[in-house]
KEMARZA-105646 format. One record per residue: x, y negated, z of N, C-alpha, C, O in turn. Coordinates in steps of 0.1 Angstrom, whole numbers, padded with zeros to 4 digits, always signed. Example, Ala and Ser with C-alpha at 12.3 -4.5 7.8 and 13.67 -1.06 7.14 Angstrom:
<atoms>
+0132+0057+0078+0123+0045+0078+0132+0033+0078+0142+0033+0085 +0128+0022+0071+0137+0011+0071+0129+0000+0079+0134-0011+0080 
</atoms>
This chain:
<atoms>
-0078-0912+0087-0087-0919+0077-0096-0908+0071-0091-0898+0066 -0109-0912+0070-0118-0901+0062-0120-0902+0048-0122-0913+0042 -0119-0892+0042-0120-0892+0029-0131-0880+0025-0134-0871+0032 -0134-0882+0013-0151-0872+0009-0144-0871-0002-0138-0879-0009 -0146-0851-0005-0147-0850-0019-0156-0839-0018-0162-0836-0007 -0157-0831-0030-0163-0821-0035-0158-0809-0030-0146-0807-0031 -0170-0797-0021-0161-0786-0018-0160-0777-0026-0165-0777-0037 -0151-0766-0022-0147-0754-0031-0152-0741-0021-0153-0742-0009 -0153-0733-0027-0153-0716-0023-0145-0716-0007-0152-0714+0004 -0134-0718-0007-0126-0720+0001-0127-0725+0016-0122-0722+0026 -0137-0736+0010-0146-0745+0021-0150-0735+0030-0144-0732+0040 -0165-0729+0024-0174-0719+0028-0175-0719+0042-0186-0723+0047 -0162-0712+0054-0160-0708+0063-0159-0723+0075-0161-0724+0087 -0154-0731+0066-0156-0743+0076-0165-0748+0081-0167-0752+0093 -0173-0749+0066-0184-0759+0066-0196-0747+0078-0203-0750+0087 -0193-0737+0074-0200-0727+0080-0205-0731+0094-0217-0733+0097 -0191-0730+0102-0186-0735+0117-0189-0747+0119-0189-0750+0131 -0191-0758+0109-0190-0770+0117-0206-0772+0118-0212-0777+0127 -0216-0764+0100-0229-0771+0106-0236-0763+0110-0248-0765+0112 -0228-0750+0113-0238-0743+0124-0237-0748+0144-0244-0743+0153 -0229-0755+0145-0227-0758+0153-0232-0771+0154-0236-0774+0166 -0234-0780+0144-0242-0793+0144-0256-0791+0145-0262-0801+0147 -0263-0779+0143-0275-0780+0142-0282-0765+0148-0292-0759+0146 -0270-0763+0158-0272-0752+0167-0285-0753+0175-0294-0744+0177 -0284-0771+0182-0299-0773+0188-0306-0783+0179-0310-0795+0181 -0307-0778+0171-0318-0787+0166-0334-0780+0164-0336-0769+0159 -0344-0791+0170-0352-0786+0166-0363-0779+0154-0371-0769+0155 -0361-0787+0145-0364-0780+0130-0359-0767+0127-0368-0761+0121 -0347-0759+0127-0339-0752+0132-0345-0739+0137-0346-0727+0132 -0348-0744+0151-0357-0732+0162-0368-0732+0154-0375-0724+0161 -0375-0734+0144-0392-0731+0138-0386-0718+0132-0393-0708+0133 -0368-0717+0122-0369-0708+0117-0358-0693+0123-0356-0681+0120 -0352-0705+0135-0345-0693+0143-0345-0695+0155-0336-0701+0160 -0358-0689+0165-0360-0691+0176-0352-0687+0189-0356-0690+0200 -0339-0678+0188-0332-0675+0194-0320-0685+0195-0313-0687+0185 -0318-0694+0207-0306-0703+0205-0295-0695+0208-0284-0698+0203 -0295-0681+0217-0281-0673+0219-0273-0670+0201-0261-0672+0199 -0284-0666+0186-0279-0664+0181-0275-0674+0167-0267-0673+0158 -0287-0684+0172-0290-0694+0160-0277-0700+0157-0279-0705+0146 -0263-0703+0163-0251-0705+0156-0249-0697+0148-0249-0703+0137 -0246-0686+0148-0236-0675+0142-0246-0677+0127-0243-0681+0116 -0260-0672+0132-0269-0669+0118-0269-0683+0109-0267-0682+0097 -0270-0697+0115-0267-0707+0105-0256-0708+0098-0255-0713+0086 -0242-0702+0109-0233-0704+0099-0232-0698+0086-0231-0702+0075 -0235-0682+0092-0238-0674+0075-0247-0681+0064-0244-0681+0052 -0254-0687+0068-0268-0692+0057-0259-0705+0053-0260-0706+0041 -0251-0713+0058-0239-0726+0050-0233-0717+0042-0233-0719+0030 -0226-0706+0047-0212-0696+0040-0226-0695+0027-0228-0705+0020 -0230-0689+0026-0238-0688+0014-0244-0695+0001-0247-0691-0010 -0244-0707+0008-0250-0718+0001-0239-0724-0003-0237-0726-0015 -0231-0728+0005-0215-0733-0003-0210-0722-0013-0203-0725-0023 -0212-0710-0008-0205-0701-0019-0211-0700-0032-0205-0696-0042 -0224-0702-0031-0231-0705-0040-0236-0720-0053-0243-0724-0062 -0229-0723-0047-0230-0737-0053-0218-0752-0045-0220-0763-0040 -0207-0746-0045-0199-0757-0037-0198-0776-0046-0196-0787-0041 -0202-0771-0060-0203-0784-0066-0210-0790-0061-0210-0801-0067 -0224-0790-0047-0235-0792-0045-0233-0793-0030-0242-0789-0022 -0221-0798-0025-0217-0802-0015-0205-0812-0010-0193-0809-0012 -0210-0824-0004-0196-0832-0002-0193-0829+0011-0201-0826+0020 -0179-0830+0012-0171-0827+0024-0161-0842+0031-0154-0852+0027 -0164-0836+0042-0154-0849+0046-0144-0847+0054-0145-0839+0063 -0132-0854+0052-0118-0850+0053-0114-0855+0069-0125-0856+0074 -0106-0859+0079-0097-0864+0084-0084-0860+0085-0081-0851+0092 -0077-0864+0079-0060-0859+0082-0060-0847+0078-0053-0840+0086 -0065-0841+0067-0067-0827+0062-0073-0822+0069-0069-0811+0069 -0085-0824+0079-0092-0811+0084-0104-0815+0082-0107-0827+0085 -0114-0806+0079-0129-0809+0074-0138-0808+0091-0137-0800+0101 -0147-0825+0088-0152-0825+0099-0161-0827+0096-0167-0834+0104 -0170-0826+0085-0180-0824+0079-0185-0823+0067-0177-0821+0058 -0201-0825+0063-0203-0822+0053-0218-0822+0047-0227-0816+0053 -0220-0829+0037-0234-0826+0032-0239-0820+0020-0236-0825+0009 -0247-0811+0020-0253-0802+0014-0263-0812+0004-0270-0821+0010 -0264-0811-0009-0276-0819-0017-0280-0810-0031-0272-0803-0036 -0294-0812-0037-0296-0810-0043-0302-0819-0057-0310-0827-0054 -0296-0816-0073-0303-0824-0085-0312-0830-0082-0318-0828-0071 -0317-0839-0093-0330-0836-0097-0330-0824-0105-0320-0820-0110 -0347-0817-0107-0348-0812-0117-0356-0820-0125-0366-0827-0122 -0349-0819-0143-0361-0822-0149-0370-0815-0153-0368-0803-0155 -0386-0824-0155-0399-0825-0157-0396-0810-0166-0386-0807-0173 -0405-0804-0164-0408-0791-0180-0412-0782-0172-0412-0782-0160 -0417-0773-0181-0426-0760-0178-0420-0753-0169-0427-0750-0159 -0404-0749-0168-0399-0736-0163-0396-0746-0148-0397-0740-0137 -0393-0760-0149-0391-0765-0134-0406-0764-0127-0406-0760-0116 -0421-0769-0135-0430-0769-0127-0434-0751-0120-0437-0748-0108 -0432-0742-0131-0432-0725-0125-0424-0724-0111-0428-0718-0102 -0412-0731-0111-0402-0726-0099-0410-0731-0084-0411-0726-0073 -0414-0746-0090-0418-0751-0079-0429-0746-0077-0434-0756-0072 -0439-0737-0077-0451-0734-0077-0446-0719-0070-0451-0717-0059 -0437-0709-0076-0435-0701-0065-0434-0703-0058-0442-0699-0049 -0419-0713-0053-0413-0714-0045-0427-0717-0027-0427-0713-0016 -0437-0728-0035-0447-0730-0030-0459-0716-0023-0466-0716-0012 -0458-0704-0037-0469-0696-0034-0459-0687-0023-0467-0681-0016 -0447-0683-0020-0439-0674-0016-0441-0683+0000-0444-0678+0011 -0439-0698-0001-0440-0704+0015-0457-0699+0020-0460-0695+0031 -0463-0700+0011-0476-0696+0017-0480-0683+0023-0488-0682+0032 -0473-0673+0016-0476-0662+0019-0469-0661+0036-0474-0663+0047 -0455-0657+0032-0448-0659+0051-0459-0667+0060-0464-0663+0070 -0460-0680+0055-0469-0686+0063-0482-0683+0074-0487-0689+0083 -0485-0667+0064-0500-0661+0069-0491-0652+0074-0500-0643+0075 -0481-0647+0078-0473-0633+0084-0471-0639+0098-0471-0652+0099 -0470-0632+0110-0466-0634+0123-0451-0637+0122-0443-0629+0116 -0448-0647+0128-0433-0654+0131-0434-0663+0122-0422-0665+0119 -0442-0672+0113-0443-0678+0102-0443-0697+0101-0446-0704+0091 -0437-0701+0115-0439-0715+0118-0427-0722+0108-0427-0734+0105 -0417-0713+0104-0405-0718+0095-0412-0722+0084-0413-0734+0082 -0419-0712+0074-0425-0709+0062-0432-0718+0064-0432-0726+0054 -0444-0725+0077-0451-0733+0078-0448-0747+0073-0454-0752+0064 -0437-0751+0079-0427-0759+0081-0423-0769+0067-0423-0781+0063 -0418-0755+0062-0413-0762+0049-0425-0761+0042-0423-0768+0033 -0439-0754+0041-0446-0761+0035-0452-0774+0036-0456-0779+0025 -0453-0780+0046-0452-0795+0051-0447-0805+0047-0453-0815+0043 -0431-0802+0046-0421-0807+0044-0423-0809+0022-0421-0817+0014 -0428-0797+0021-0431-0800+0008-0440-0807+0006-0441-0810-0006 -0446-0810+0010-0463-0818+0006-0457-0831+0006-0463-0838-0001 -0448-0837+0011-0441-0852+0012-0433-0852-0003-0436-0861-0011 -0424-0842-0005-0413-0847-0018-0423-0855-0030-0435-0857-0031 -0411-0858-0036-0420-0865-0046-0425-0856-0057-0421-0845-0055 -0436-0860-0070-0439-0852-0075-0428-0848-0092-0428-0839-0100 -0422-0861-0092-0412-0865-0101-0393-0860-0099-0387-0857-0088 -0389-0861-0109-0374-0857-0104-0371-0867-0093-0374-0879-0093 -0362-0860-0084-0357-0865-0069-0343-0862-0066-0341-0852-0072 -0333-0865-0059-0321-0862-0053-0329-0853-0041-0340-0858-0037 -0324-0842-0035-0331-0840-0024-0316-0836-0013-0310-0825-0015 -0311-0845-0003-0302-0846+0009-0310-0837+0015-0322-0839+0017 -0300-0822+0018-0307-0807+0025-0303-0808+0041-0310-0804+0051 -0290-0814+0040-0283-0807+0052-0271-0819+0057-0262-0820+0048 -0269-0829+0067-0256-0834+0066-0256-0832+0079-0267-0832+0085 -0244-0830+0086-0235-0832+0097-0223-0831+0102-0215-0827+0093 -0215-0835+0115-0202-0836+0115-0199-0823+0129-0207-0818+0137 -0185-0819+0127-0181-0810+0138-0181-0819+0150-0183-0831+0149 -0180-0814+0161-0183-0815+0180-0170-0829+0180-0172-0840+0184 -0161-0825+0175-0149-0837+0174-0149-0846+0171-0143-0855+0177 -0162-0847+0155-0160-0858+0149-0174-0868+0151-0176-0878+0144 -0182-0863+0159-0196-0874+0159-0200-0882+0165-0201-0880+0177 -0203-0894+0161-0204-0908+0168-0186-0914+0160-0180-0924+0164 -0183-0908+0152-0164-0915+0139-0170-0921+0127-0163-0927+0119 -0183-0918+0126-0189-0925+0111-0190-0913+0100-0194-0917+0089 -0187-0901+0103-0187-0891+0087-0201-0892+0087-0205-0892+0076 -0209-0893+0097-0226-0893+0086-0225-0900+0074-0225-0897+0062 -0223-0911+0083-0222-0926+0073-0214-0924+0062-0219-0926+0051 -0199-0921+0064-0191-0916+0053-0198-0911+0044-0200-0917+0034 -0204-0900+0046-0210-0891+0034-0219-0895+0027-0220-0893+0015 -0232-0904+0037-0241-0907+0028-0241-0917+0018-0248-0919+0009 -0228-0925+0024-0224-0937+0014-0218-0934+0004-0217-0942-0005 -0211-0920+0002-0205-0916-0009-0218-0912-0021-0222-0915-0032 -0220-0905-0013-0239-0896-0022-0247-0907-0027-0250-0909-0038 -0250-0912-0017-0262-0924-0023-0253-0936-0035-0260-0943-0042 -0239-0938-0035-0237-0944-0043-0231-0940-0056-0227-0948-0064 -0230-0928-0056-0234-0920-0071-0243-0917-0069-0242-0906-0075 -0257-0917-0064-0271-0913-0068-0273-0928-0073-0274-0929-0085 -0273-0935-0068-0273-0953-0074-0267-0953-0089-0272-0957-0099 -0257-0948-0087-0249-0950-0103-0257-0943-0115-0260-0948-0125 -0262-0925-0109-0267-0925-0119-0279-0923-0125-0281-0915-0134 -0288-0933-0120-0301-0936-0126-0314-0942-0118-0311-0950-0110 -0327-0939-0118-0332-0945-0110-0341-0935-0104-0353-0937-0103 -0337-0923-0100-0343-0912-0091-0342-0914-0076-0332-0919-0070 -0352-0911-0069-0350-0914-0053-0347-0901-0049-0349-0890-0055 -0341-0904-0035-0336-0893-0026-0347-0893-0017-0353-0903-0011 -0349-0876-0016-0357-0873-0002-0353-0869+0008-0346-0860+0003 -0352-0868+0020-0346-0857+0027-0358-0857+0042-0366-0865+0043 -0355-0845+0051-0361-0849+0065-0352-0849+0077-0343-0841+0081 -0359-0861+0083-0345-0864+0091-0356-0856+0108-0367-0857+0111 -0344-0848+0114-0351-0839+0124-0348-0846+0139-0348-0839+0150 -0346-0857+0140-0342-0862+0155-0345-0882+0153-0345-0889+0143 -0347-0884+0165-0341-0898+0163-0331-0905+0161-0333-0917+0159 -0317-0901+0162-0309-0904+0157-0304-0905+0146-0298-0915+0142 -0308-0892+0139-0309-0896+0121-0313-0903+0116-0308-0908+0106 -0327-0907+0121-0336-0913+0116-0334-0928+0115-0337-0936+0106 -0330-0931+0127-0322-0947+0127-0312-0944+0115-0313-0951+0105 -0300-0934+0116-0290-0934+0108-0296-0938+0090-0291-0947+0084 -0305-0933+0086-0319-0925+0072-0317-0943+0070-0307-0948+0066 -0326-0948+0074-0330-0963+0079-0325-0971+0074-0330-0979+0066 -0312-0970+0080-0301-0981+0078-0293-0981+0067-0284-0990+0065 -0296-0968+0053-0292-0972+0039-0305-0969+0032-0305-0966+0021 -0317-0969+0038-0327-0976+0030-0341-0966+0031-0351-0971+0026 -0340-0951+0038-0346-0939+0037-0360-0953+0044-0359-0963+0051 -0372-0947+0037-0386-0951+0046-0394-0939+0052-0392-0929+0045 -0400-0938+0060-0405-0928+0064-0417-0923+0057-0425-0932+0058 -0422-0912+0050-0436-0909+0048-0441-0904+0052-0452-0906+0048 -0441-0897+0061-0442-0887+0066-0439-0877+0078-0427-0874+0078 -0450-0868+0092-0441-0865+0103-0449-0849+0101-0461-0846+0097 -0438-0843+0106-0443-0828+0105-0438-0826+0123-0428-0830+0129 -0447-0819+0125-0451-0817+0140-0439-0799+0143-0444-0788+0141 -0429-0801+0147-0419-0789+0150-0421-0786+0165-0422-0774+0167 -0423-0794+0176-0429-0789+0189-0438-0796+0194-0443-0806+0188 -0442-0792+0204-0455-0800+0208-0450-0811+0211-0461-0818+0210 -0442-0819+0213-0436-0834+0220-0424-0838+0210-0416-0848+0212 -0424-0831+0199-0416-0831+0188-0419-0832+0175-0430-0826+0174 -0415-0838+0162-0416-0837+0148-0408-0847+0140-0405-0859+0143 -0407-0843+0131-0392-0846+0123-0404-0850+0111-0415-0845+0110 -0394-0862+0100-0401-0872+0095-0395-0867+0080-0383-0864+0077 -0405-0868+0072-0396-0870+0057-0397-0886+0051-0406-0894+0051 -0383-0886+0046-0379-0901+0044-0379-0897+0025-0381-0887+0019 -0377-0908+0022-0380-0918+0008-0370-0927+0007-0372-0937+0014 -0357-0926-0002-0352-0942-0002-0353-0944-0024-0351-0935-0032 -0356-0952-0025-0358-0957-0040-0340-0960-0044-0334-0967-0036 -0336-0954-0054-0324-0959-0060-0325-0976-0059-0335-0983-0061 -0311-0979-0056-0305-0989-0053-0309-0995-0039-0301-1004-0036 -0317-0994-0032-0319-0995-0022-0307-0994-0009-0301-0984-0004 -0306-1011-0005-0293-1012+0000-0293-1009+0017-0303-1011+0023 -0281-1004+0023-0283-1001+0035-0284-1014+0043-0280-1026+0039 -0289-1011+0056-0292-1028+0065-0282-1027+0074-0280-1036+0082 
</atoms>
């Protein structure tokens, strides 16, 4: 039976392994690590990091004690001077890589930013399940856990970008709308979604 809670420190190395390995081929992914021989190992470090950095800012999901996945999310921030400064680096720093050779990542997420909202947001970074567990429902698990304390507490929407068609049906079906498509290969591009608090899944 799956169960979702909050990860710890401890997590780190799992979560590491499972969504570097979920998103080993993904294409959004290759814009910022074009090597697939190495692009597991390097994603897992960049999860190990971010869970170790903030594990309250990640749900995990259980089977029978063993983690088969997990999603990565971020606050809103609120409105004020020091949140509009961050977002404005955060913006002038994508620009700059942007103009550097190898810079389609940096491109990327400037794209990807021109969609979010301009108001506080939930922002869904990262979800997926290990090689074992997909096509068992932990997408679904997770997002129904997230989105129904993002529902509870207030009326902020969630953004995220969903990088395949698969997700995107998954995005869909608890309410995400599309705004938006950023172009990741020539025959390829991954969409940023929109769902409004309370917004029920179909």
């Amino acid at each position: 039976m799956l169960t979702i809670r909050t990860a710890t420190v401890a997590d780190a190395p799992a979560i590491g392994r499972v969504l570097g390995d979920a998103f080993r081929d993904d294409p959004t992914w290759a814009q910022f690590l074009p090597d697939p021989a190495t692009r597991p190992e390097k994603l897992a470090r960049y999860y190990r990091r971010r869970v170790r950095r903030h594990p309250e800012r990640v749900d995990v999901a259980m089977d029978d004690g063993r983690l088969v996945g997990a999603l990565l999310w971020a606050p809103p921030e609120r409105a004020g001077g020091l949140t509009a400064a961050r977002r404005t680096a955060r913006r002038a720093t994508s620009r700059f890589l942007s103009r550097l050779p190898g810079g389609r990542g940096a491109r990327h997420t400037l794209a990807v930013e021109s969609y979010r909202p301009t108001g506080p947001h939930w922002y869904l970074r990262d979800i997926g399940a290990g090689p074992s567990a997909r096509g068992k429902g932990v997408g679904s698990a997770l997002l129904e856990h997230r989105l129904g304390l993002i529902d509870h507490s207030g009326a902020e929407p969630a953004f995220l970008e969903s990088t395949t068609s698969g997700s995107r049906r998954l995005y869909e079906r608890f309410g995400f709308e599309a705004v938006g498509s950023i172009a990741t290969e020539p025959d390829h591009s991954s969409t940023a979604m929109i769902r409004h608090s309370g917004a029920r899944a179909g």
